[in-house]
Backbone as a chain_set.jsonl record, in Angstrom:
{"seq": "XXXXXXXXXXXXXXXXXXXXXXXXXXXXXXXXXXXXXXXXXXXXXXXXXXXXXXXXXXXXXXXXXXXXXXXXXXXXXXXXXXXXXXXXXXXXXXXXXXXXXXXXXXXXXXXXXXXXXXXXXXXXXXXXXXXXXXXXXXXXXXXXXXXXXXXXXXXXXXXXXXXXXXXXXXXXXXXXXXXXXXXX", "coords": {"N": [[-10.288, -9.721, 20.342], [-8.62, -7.2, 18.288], [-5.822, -7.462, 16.252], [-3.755, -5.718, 15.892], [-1.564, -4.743, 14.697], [-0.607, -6.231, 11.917], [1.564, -8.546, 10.495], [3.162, -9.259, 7.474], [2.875, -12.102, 7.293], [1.223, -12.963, 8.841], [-1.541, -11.464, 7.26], [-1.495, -13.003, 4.951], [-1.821, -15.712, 5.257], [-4.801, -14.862, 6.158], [-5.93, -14.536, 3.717], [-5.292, -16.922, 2.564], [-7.347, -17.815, 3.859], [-9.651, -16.418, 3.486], [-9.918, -16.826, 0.866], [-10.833, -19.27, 0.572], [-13.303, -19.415, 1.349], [-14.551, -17.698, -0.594], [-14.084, -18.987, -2.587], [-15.912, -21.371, -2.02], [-18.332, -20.344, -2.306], [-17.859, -19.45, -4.814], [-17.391, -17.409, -5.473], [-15.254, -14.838, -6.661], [-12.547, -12.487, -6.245], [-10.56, -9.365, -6.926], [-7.569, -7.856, -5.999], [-5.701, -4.681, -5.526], [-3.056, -4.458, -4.402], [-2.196, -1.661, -2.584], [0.223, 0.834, -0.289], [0.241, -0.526, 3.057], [0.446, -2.669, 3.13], [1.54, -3.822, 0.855], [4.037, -2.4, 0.748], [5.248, -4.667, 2.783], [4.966, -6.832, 1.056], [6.692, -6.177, -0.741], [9.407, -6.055, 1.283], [9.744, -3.535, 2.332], [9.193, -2.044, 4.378], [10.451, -0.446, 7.826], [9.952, -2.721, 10.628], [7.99, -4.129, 9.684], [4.94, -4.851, 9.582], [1.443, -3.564, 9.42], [-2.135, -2.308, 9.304], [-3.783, -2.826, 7.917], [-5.112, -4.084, 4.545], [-4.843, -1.909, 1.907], [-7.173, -1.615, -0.674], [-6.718, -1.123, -4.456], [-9.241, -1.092, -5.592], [-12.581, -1.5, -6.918], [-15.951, -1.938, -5.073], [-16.859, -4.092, -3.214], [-19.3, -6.761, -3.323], [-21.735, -7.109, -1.047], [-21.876, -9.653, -0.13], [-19.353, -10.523, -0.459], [-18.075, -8.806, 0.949], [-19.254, -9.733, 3.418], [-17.907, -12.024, 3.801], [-14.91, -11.327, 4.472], [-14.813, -9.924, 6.862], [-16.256, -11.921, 8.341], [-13.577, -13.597, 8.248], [-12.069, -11.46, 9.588], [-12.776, -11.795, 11.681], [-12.36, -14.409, 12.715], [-9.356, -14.682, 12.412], [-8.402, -12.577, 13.906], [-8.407, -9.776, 13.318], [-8.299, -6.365, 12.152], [-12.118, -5.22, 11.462], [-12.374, -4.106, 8.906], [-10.319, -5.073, 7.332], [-9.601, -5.612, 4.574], [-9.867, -2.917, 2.849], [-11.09, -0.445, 0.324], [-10.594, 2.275, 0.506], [-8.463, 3.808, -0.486], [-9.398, 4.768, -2.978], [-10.514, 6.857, -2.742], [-8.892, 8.134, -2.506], [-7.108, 11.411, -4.1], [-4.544, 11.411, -4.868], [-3.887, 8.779, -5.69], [-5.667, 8.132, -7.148], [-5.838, 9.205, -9.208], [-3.503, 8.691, -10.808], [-3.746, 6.159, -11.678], [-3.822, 4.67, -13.82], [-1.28, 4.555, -14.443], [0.113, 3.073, -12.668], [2.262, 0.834, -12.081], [2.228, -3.104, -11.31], [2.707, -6.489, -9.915], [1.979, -9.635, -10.131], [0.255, -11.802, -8.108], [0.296, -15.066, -7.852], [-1.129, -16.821, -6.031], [-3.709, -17.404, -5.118], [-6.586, -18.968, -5.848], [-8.973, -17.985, -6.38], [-8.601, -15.199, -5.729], [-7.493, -12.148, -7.529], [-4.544, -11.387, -6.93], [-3.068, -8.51, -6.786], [0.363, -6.692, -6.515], [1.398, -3.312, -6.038], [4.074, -2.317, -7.493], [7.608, -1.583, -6.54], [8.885, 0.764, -7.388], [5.826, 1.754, -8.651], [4.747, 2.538, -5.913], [7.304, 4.102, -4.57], [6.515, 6.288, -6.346], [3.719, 6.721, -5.082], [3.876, 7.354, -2.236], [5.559, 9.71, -2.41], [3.188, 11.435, -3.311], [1.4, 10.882, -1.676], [2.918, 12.133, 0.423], [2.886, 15.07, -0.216], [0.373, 15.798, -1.182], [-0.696, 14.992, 1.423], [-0.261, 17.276, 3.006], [0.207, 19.51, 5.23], [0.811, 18.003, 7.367], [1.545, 15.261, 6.792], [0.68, 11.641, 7.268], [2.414, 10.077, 9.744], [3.575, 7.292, 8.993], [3.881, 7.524, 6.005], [5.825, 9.287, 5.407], [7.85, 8.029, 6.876], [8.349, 5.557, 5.189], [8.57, 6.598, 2.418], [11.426, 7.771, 3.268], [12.578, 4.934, 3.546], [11.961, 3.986, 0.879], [13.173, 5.517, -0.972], [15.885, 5.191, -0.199], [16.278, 2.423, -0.718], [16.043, 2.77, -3.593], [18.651, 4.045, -3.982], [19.126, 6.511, -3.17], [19.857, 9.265, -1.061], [20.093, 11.814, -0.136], [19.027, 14.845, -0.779], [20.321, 16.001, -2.954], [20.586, 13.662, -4.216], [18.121, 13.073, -5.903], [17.672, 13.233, -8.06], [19.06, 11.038, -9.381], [16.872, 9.158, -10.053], [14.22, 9.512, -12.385], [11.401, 9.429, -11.599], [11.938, 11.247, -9.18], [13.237, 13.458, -10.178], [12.284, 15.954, -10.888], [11.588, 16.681, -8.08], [11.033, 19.256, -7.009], [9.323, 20.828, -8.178], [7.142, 19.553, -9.097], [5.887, 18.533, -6.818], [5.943, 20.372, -4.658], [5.676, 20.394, -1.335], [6.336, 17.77, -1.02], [9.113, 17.861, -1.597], [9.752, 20.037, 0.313], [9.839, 18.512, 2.873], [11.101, 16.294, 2.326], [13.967, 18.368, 1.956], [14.439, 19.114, 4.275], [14.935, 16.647, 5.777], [17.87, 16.547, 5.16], [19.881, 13.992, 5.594], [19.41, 10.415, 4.777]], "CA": [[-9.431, -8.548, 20.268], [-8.055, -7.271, 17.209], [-4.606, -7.5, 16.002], [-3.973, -4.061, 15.277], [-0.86, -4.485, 13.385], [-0.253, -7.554, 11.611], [2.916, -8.826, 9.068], [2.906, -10.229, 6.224], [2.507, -14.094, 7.241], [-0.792, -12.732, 8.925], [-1.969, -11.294, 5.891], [-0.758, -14.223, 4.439], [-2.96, -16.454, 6.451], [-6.043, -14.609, 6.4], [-6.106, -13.785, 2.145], [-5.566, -18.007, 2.34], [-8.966, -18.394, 4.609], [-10.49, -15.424, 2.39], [-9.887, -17.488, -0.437], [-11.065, -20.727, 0.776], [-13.972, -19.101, 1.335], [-14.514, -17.268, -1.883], [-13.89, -20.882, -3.4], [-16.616, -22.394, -1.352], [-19.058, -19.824, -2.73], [-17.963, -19.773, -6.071], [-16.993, -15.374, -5.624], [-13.51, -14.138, -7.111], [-12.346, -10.684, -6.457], [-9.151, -8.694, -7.633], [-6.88, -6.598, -4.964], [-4.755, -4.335, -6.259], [-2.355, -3.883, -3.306], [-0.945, -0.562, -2.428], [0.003, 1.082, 1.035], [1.331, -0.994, 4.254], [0.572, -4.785, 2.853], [2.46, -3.73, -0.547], [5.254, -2.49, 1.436], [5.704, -5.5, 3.744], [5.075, -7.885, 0.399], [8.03, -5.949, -1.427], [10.251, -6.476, 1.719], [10.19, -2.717, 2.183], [8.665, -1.25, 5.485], [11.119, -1.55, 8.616], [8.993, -2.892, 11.702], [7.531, -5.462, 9.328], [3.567, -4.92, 10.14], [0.6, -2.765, 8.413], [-2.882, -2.094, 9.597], [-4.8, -3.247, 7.07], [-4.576, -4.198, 2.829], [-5.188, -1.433, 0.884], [-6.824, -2.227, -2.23], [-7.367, 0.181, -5.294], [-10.404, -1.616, -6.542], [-14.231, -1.141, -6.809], [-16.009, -1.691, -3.651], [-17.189, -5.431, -3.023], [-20.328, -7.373, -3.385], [-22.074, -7.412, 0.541], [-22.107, -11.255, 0.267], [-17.435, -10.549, -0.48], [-18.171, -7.987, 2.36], [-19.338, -10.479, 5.409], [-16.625, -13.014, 4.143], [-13.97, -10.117, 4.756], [-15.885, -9.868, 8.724], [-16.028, -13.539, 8.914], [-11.985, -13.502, 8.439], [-11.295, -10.859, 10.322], [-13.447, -12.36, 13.484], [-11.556, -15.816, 12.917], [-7.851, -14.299, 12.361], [-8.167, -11.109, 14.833], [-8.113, -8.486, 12.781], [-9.623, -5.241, 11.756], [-13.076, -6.097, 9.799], [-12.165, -3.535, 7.105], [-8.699, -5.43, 7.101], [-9.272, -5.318, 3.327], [-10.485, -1.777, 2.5], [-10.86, 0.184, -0.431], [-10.447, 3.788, 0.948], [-7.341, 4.57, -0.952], [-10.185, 5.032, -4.009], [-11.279, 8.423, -2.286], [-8.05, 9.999, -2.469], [-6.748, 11.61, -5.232], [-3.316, 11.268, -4.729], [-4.129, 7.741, -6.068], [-6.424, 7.286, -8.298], [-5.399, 10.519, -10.506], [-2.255, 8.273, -11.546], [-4.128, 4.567, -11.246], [-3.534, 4.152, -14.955], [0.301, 4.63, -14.532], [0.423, 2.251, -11.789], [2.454, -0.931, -12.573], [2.094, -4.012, -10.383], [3.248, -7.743, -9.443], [0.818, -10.26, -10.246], [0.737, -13.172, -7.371], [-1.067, -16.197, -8.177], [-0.856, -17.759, -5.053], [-4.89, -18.025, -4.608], [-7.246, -19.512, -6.905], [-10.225, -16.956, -6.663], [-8.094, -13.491, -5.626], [-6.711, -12.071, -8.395], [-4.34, -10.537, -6.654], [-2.005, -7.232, -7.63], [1.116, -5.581, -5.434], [1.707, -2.654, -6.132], [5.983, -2.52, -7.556], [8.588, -0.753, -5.479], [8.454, 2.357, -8.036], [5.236, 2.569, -7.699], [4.905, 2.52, -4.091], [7.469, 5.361, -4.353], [5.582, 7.618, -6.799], [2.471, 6.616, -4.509], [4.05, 7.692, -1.268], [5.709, 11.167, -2.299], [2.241, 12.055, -3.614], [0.766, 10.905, -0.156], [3.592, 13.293, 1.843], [2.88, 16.118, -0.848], [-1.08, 15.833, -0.524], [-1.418, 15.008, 3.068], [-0.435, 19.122, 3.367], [1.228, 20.137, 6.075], [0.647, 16.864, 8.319], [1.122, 13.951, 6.359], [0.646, 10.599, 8.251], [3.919, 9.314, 10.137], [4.096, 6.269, 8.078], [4.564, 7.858, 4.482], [7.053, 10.118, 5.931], [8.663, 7.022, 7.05], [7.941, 4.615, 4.235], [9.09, 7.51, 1.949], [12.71, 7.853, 3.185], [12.997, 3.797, 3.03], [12.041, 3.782, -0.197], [13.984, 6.497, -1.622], [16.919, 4.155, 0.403], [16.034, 1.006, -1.632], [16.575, 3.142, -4.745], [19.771, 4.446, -3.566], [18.613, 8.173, -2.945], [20.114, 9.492, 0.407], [19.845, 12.968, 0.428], [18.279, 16.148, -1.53], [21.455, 16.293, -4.186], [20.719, 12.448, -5.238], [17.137, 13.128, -6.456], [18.42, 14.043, -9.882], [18.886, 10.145, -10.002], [15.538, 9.006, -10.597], [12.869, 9.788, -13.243], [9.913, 10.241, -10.631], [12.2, 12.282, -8.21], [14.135, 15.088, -10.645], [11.295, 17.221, -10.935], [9.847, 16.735, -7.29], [10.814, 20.396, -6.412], [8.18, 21.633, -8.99], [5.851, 18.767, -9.348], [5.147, 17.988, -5.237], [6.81, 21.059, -3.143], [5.668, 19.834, -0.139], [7.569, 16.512, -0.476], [10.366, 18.221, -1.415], [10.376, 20.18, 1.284], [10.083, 17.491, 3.578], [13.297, 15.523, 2.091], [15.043, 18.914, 1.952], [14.264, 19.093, 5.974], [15.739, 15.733, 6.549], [19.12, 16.564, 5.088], [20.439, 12.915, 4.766], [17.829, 9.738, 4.991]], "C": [[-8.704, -8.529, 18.919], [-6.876, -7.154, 17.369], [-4.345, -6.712, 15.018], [-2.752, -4.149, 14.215], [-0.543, -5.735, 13.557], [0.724, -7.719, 10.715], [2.3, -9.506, 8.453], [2.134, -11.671, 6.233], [0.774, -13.845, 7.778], [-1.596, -12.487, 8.083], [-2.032, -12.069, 4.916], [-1.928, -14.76, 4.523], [-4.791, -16.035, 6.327], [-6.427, -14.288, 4.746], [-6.541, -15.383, 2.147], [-6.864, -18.407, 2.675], [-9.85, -17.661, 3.565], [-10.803, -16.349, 1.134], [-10.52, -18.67, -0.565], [-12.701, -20.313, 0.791], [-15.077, -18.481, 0.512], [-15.141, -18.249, -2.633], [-15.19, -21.603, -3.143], [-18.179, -22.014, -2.039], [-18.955, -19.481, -4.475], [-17.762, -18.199, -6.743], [-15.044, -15.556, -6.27], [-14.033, -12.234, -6.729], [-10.95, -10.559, -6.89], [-8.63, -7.834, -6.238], [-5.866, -6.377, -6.029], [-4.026, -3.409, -4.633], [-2.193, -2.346, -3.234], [-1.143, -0.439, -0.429], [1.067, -0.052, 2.004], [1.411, -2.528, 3.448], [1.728, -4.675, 1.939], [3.795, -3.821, 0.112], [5.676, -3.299, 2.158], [5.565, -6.953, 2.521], [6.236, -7.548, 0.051], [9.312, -6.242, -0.474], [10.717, -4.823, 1.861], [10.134, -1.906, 3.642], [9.648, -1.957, 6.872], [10.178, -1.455, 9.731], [8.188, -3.715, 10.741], [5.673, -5.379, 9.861], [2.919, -3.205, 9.564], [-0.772, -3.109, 9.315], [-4.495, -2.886, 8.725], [-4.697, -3.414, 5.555], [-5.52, -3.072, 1.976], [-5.66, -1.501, -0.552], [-7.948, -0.963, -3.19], [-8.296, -0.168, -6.57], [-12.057, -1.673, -5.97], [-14.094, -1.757, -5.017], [-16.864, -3.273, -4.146], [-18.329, -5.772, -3.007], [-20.887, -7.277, -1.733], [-21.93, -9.109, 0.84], [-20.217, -11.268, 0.596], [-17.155, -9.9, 0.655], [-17.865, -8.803, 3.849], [-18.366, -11.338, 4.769], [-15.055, -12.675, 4.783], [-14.17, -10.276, 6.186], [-15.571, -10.818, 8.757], [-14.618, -13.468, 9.498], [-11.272, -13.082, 9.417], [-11.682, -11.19, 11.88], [-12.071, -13.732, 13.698], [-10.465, -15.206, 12.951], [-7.609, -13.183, 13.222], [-7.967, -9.961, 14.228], [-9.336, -7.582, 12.512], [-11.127, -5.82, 10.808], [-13.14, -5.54, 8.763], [-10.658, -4.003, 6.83], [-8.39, -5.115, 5.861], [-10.578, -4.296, 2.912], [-10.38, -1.76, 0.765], [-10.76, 1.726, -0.78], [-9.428, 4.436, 0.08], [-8.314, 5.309, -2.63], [-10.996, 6.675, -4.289], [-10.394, 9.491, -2.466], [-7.484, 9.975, -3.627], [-5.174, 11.369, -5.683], [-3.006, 9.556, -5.358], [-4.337, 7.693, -7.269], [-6.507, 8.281, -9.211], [-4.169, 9.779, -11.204], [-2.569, 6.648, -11.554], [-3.756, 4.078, -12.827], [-2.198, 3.856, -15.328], [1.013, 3.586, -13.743], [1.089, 1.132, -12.325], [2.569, -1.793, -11.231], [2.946, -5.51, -11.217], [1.95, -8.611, -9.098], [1.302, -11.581, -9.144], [0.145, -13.924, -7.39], [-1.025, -17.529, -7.357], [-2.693, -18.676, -4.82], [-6.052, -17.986, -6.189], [-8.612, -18.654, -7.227], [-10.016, -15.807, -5.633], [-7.277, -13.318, -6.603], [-5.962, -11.239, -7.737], [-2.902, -9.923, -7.089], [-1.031, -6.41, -6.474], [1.755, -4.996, -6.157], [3.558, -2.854, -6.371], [6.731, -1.532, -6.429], [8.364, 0.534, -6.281], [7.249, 2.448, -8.312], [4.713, 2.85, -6.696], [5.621, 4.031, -3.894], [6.871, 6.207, -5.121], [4.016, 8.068, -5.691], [2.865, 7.499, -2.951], [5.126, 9.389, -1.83], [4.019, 11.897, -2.667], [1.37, 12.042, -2.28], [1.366, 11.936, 0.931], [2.872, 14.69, 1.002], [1.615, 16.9, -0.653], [-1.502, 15.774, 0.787], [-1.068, 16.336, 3.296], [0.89, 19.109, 4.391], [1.651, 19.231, 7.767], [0.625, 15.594, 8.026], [1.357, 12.655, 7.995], [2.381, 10.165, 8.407], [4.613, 8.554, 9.351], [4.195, 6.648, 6.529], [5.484, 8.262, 4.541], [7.771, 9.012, 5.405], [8.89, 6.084, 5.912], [8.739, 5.262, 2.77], [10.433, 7.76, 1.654], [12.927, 6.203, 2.817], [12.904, 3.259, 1.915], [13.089, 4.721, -1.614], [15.853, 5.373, -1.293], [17.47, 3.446, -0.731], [16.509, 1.683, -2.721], [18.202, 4.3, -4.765], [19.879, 6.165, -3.422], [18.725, 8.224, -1.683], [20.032, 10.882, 1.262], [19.482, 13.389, -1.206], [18.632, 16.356, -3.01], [20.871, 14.823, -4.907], [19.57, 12.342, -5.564], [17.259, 12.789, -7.92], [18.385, 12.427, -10.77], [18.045, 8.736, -10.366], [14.771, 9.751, -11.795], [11.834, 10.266, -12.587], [10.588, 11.263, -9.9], [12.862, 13.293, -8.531], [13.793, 16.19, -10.243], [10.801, 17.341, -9.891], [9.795, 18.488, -6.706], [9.31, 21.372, -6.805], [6.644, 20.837, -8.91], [5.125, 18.559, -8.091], [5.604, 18.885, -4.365], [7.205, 20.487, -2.078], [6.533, 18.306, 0.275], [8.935, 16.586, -0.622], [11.044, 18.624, -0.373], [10.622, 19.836, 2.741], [11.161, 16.86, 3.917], [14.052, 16.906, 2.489], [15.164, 19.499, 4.455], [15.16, 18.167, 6.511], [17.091, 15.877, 6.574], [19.73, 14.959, 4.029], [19.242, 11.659, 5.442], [18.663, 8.518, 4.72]], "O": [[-8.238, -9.555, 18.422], [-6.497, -6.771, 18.475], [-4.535, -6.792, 13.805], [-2.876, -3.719, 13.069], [-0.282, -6.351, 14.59], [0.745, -6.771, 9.93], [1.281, -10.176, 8.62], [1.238, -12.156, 5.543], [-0.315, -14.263, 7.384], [-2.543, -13.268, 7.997], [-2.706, -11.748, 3.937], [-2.944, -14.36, 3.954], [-5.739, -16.815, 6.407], [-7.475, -13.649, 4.659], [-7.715, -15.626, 1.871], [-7.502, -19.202, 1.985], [-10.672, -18.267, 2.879], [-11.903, -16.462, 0.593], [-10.779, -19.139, -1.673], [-13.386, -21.072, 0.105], [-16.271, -18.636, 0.767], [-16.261, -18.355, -3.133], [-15.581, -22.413, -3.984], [-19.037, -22.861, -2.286], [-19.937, -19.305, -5.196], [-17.884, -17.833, -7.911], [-14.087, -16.321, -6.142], [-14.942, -11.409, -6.82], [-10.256, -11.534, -7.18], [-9.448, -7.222, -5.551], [-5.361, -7.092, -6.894], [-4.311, -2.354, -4.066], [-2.008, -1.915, -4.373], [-1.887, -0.999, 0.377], [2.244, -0.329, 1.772], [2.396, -3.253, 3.305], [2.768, -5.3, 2.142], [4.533, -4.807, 0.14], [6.797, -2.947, 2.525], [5.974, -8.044, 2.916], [7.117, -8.355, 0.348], [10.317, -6.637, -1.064], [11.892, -4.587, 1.582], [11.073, -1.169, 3.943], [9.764, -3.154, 7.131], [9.589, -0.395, 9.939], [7.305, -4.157, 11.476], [5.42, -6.191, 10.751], [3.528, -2.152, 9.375], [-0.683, -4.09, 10.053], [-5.647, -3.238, 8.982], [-3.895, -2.556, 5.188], [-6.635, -3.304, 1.507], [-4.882, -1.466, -1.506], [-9.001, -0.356, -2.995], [-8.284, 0.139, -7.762], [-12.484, -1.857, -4.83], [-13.186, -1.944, -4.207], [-17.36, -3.457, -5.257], [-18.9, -4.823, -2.468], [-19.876, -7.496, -1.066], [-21.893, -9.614, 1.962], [-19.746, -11.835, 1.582], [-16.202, -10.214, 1.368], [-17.045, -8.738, 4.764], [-17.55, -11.447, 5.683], [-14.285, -13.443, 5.36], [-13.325, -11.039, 6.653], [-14.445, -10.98, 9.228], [-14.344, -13.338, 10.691], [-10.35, -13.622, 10.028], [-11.076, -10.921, 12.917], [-11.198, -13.857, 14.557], [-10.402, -14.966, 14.157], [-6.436, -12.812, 13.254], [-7.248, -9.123, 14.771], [-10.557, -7.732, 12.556], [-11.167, -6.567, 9.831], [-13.696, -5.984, 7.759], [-9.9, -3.311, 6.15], [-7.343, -4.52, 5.605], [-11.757, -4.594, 2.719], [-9.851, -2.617, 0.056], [-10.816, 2.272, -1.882], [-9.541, 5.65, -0.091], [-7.825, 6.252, -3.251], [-11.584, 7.287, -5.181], [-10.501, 10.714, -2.558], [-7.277, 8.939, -4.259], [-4.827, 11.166, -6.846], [-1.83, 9.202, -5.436], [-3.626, 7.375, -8.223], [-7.364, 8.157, -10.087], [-3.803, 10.305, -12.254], [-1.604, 5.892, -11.433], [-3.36, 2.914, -12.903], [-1.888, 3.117, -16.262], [2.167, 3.219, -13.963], [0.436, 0.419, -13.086], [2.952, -1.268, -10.186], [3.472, -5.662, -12.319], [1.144, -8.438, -8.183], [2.358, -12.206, -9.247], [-0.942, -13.692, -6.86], [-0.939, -18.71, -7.692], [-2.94, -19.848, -4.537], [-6.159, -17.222, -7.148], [-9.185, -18.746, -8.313], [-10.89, -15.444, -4.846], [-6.344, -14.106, -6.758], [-6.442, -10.105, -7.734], [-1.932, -10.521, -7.556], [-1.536, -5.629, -5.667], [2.581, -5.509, -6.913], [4.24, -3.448, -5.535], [6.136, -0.853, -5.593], [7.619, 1.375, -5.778], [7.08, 3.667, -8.329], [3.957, 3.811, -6.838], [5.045, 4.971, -3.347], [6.569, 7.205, -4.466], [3.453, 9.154, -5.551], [2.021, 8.321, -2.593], [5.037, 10.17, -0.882], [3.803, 12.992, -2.149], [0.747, 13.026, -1.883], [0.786, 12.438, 1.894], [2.242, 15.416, 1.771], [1.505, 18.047, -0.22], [-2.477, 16.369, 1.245], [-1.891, 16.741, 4.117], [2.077, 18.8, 4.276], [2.326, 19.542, 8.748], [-0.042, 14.772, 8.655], [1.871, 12.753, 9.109], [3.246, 10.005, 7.546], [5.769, 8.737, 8.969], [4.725, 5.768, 5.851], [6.34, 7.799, 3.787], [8.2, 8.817, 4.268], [10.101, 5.887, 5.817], [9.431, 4.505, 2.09], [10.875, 7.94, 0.519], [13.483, 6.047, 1.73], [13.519, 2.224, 1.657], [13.461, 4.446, -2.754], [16.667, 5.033, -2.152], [18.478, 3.6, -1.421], [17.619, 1.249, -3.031], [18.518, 5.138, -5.61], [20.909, 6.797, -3.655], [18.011, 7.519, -0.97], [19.956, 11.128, 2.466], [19.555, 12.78, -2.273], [17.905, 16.682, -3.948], [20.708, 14.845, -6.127], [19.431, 11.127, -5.704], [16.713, 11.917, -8.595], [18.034, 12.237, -11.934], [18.445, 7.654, -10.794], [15.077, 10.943, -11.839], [11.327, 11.356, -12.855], [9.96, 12.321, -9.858], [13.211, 14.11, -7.679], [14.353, 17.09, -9.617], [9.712, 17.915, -9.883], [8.816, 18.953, -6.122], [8.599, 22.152, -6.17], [5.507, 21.279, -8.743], [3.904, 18.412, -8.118], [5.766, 18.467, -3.218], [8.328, 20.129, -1.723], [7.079, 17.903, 1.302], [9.789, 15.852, -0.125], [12.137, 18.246, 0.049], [11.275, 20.461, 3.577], [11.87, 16.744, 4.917], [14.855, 16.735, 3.406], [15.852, 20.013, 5.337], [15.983, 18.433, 7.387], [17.724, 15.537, 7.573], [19.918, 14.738, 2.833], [18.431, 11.896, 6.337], [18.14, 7.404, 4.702]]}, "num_chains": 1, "name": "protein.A"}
């Protein structure tokens, strides 16, 4: 049975087996976090648990593939635990060059990349703005706690950011999201 939502230390845990594994074969890959893992590495998402590691890099060798499966059989988790879906949407990978990250050099053959707190939030107003008129629950959510973290509480304190001055013009729809909530 899978272990539909997992925290950090799980993720944790299963990147370490990934890796050991990797190692054994003599593979490296790169993640470049974004999404639920990012947010639960930065210490940002409340409820502490994510679905799966988003990563905004090519698509894997089939041999990096079944070690991914292997993992996720041994640790309970999804077997696309570590996707690369976020590569499809544009809301991404139209600003992937702007992206800055947090290099963690915990494992010896993952190079791996989390996504920073700003951009996490540029990444998640573009996810409420693009998802239309239904974005997913968790950006919503993810959205106001990050706006939080940067001390943005309502509609008026936009102004004091750089990514969020302009969002009336640049993202409507996430504007008029925040201007829905009031205070956050």
């Amino acid at each position: 049975m899978s272990e539909i939502n997992a925290g950090l230390n799980e993720y944790n845990e299963a990147l370490e087996l990934l890796n050991e594994k990797l190692k054994a074969q003599g593979e490296y890959i790169e993640i470049r976090a974004v999404g639920g893992y990012a947010m639960l590495y930065n210490n940002l998402r409340s409820g502490g648990y994510t679905v799966d590691v988003d990563t905004a890099t090519e698509e894997y060798p089939q041999t990096v593939k079944d070690m991914i499966v292997e993992v996720s059989k041994e640790k309970g988790l999804e077997e696309d635990w570590i996707n690369n879906d976020v590569c499809s949407l544009v809301e991404v990978m139209e600003i992937i060059d702007e992206l800055e990250w947090t290099e963690d050099e915990s494992y010896s053959n993952i190079k791996l990349f989390v996504a920073t707190r700003l951009t996490l939030l540029k990444l998640k107003i573009r996810a409420v703005h693009y998802g239309g008129l239904v974005p997913r629950i968790t950006d919503k959510l993810d959205l106001l706690d990050l706006l939080s973290i940067f001390d943005v509480h309502n509609i008026n304190e936009l102004e004091k950011l750089d990514v969020t001055k302009d969002l009336e013009e640049q993202y409507p729809r996430c504007y008029m999201f925040l201007k829905e909530q009031s205070e956050w």
